[in-house]
N, C-alpha and C positions, 0 to 999 in steps of 0.2 A: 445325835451322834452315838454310833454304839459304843456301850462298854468294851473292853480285852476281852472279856467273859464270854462275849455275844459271838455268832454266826454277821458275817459281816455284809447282808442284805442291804440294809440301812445305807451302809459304808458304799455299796456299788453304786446305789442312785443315785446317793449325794455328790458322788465323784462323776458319773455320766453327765448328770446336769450340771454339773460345773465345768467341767472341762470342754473345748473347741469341738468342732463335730469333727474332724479326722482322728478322735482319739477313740475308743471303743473294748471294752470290757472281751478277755479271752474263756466263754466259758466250757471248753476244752481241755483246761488247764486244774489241774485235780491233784495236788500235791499226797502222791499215794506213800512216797520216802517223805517225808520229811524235813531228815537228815540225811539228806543226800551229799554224797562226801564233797563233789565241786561246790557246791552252793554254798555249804555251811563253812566249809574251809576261806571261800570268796569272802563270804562275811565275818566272820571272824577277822581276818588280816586286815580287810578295810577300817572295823570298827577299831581295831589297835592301833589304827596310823592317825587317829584321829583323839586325841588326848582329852575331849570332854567325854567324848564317850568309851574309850578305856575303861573309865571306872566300871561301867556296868561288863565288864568280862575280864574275871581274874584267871590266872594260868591255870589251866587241866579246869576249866566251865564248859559244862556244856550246854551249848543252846538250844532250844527246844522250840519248835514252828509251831504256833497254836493255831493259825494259819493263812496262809498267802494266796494274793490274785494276781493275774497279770494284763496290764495294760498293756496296748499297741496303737502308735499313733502310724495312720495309712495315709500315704498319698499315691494319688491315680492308680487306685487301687493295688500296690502293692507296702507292705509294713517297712517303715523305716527304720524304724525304734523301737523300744516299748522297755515296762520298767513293773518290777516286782514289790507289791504291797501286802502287807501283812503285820504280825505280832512274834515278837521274840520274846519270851519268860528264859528267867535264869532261876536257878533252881531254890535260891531266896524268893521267891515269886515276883520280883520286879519285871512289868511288861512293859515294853518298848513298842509303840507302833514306827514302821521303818517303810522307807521309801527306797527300792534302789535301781538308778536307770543306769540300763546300758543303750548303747546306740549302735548300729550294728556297722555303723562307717567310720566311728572316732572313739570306739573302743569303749570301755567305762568313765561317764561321766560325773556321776558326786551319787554321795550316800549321804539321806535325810533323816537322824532319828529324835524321836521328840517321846515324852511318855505319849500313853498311845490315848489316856483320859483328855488328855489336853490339846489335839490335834486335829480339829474339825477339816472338815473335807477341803470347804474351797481352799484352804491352807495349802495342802496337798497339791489340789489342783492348779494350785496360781507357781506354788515350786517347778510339778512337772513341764508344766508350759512354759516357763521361763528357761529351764534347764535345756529343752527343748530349741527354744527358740536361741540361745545363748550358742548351740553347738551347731543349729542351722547356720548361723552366722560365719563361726567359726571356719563350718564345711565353705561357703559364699567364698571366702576372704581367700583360703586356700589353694581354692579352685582359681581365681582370679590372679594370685602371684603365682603358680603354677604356668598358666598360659599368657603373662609375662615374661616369664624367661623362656619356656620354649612354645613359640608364636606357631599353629596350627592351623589359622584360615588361609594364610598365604598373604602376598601383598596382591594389592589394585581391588580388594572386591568390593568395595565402596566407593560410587563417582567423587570423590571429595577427600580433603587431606583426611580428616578425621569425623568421628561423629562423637556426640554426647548425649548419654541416655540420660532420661529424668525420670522417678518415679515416684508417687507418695502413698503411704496408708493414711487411712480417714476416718472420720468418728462415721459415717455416711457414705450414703450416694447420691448428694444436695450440692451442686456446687456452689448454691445460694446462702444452705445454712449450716452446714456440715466442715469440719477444721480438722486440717493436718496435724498427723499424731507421728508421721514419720518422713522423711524426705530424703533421695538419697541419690547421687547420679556417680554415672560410670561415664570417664575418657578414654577413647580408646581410638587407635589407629589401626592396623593388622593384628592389635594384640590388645588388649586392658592395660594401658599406661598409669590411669588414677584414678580415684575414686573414694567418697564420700558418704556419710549414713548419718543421721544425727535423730534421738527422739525430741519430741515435742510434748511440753501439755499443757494445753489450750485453756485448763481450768474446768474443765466439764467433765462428767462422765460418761466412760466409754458405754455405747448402749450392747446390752447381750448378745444382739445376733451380729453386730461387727465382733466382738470379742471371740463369736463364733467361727471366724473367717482367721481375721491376721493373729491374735494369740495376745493381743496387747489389753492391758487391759491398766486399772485404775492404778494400782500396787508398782507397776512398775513404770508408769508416766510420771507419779510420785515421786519414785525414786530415783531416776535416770532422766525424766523428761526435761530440757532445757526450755529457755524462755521462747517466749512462739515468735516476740516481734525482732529479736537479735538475732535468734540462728538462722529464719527466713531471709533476713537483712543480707546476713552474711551470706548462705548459702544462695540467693539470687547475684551475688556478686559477684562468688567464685564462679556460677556456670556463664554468666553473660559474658566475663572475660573472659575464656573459652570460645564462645561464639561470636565474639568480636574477635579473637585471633582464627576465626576462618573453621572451626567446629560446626558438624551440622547439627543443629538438635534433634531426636530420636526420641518418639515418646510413643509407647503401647496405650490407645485408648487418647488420644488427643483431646476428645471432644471434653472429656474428665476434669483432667489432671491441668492446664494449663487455663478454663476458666474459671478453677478451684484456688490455682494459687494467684490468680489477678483477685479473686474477692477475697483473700486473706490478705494482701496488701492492701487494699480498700478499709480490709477493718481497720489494720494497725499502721497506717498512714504512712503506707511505704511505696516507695517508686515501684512501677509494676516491672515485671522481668523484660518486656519490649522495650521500653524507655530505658533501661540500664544497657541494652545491647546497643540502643541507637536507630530503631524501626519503628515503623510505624502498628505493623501487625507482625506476628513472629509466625512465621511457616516450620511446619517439624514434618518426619518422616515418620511414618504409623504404619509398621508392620500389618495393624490386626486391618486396616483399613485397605491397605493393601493386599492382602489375602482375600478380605468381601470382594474389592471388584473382579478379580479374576475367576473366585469360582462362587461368588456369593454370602450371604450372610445368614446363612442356616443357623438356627439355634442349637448352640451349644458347641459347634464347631469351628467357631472363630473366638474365642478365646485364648487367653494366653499361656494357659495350662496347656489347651487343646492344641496351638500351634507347636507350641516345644516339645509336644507328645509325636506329631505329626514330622516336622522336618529336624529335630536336632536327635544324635545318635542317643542311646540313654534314656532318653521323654525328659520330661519337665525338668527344670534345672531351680524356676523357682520355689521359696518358698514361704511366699505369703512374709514376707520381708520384704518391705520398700529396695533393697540393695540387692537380695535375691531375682526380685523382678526385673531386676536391669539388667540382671545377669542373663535372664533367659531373655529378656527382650534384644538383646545384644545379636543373640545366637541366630534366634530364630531370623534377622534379619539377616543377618549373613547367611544362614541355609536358605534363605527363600530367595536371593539374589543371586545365590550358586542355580540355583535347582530350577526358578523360575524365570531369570531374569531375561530371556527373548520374549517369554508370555508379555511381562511386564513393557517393555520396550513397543510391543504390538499392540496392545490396551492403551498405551498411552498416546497414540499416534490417533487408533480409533476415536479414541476418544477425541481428539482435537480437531474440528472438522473445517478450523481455518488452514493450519497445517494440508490437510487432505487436498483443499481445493486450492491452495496454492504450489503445487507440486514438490507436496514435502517429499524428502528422503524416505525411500523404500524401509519398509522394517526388516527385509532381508538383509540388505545391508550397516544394518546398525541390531547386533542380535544383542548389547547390551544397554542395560537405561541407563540414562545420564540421569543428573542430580533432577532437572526441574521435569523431568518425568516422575519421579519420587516423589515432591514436593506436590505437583499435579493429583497424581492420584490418592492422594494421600489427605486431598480437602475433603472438608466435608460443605 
């Protein structure tokens, strides 16, 4: 860990290697002023509304940048955020290493200061990614009671009263050996009616390249994680009753998420989510699967970044958040039943070749799919 004293090299690697790969060092950024009057002024008022750290800036102090880096955390290529690091000396020599993010959609979100001798990187890094992930949520939740009150997709564009998205983050991609670290589902009709997130921690540690993905990591399972065999319990019982009151289930990546959370009921002795609804096998609607049959399953372009990049206005809505991804799973199923749904309606008929030789219904005349066309294409 570098001293105050030091050129802060050290300081970039230790924070690249700790932090998720959408995050990425600005080196661009060359603080030529210093004392640049918005900056210093920003920091100043911040550290005065904050009364542990007061102490270190008395009236008429000036502070002095010995000096700052700036991060940027990118998705689908373009910056979302990013947050300014460095050292403040006050003219007593006392240095301050400071963290301060802003977000460029929810405005300034918290200022981190600690001596700068005592603040090793991942420290740093486990802050900005949770402050991060704290205000993705945030953005999720907003967005979601926003288009509750003024409803956007219109009504009927789902054969079915309603649907229920489900999504989880995971220590893996094992649905054998691998546990749920996040679980979270969206109800929704024409609009997001309700909806759900809870963390998990499973007792294990999160391994580095997942932590490199969702942003979750040990520190904050720790602290926020709830029990695995209660909130599963509970959260399998609020969706099943959903989909015994006539909800369709909706889940991005089916083949995952739904024989992942039948073997965490297996570990912790719990009724599987089919047996709670009253089925013998549970059918869900799969966006991404329903994208491969129509135009196939090219790598890298049937994902669920890639679909929301592709049909919803804006691109990607998720954000690598269990509740995020429901959000964009949501979307992108309603853009792609908007935009493709006679495709969809005519796949489904091809594909059914008893249909066909029994003089099924033209797909001219049916230019939208019903539920068990969804359902159909949607097996694997």
């Amino acid at each position: 860990m570098p001293t105050p004293n030091r050129q802060p090299d050290v300081l970039i690697q230790e924070l690249l290697e700790a932090l998720p790969q959408q995050w990425g060092y600005s080196p661009d950024y060359t603080p030529a002023d210093p004392s640049a009057e918005w900056y210093e002024l920003d920091m100043r008022e911040r550290a005065r509304d904050t009364r542990p750290q007061a102490v270190h800036l008395r009236p008429g102090e000036k502070i002095v940048h010995d000096w700052r880096l700036a991060f940027t955390r990118d998705q689908d290529g373009r910056s979302i955020d990013g947050a300014i690091i460095g050292v403040l000396r006050s003219p007593g020599g006392a240095r301050q290493l400071f963290v301060h993010y802003r977000n460029v959609d929810a405005g300034p979100a918290g200022l981190f200061r600690r001596w700068a001798e005592h603040a090793p990187a991942h420290g740093i890094a486990h802050w900005l990614q949770q402050t991060a992930r704290a205000t993705d949520i945030e953005l999720i939740e907003r967005a979601l009671t926003e288009e509750r009150k003024d409803p956007s997709l219109g009504k009927n564009w789902f054969p079915g009263p309603s649907v229920l998205v489900l999504d989880t983050e995971t220590t893996g991609l094992s649905t054998d050996q691998d546990r749920v670290v996040e679980v979270a589902w969206l109800l929704a009709d024409h609009a997001p009616r309700q909806w759900r997130s809870h963390l998990i921690n499973p007792g294990l540690p999160m391994p580095a390249d997942t932590y490199a993905v969702n942003g979750i990591d040990d520190s904050l399972l720790h602290a926020e994680g709830s029990d695995p065999a209660k909130t599963l319990d509970d959260t399998l019982d609020a969706i099943a009753e959903h989909l015994r009151d006539g909800a369709v289930l909706v889940v991005a990546n089916t083949e995952f998420d739904l024989p992942l959370l039948d073997t965490e009921c297996r570990r912790y002795s719990l009724r599987p989510l089919a047996a709670r609804v009253g089925v013998e096998h549970l059918k869900a609607v799969d966006p991404i699967r329903l994208h491969q049959k129509l135009f196939g399953a090219r790598k890298g372009h049937s994902t669920l970044p890639a679909l929301a990049e592709r049909y919803v206005p804006g691109g990607a809505l998720g954000s690598h958040t269990a509740l995020g991804d429901c959000h964009a799973t949501f979307h992108v199923l309603a853009a792609l039943l908007r935009q493709e749904g006679e495709k969809i309606a005519r796949r489904s008929i091809l594909d059914d070749t008893h249909r066909r030789t029994t003089g099924a219904q033209a797909p001219e005349s049916r230019p939208r799919p019903a539920l068990h066309d969804l359902l159909a294409l949607s097996s694997y």
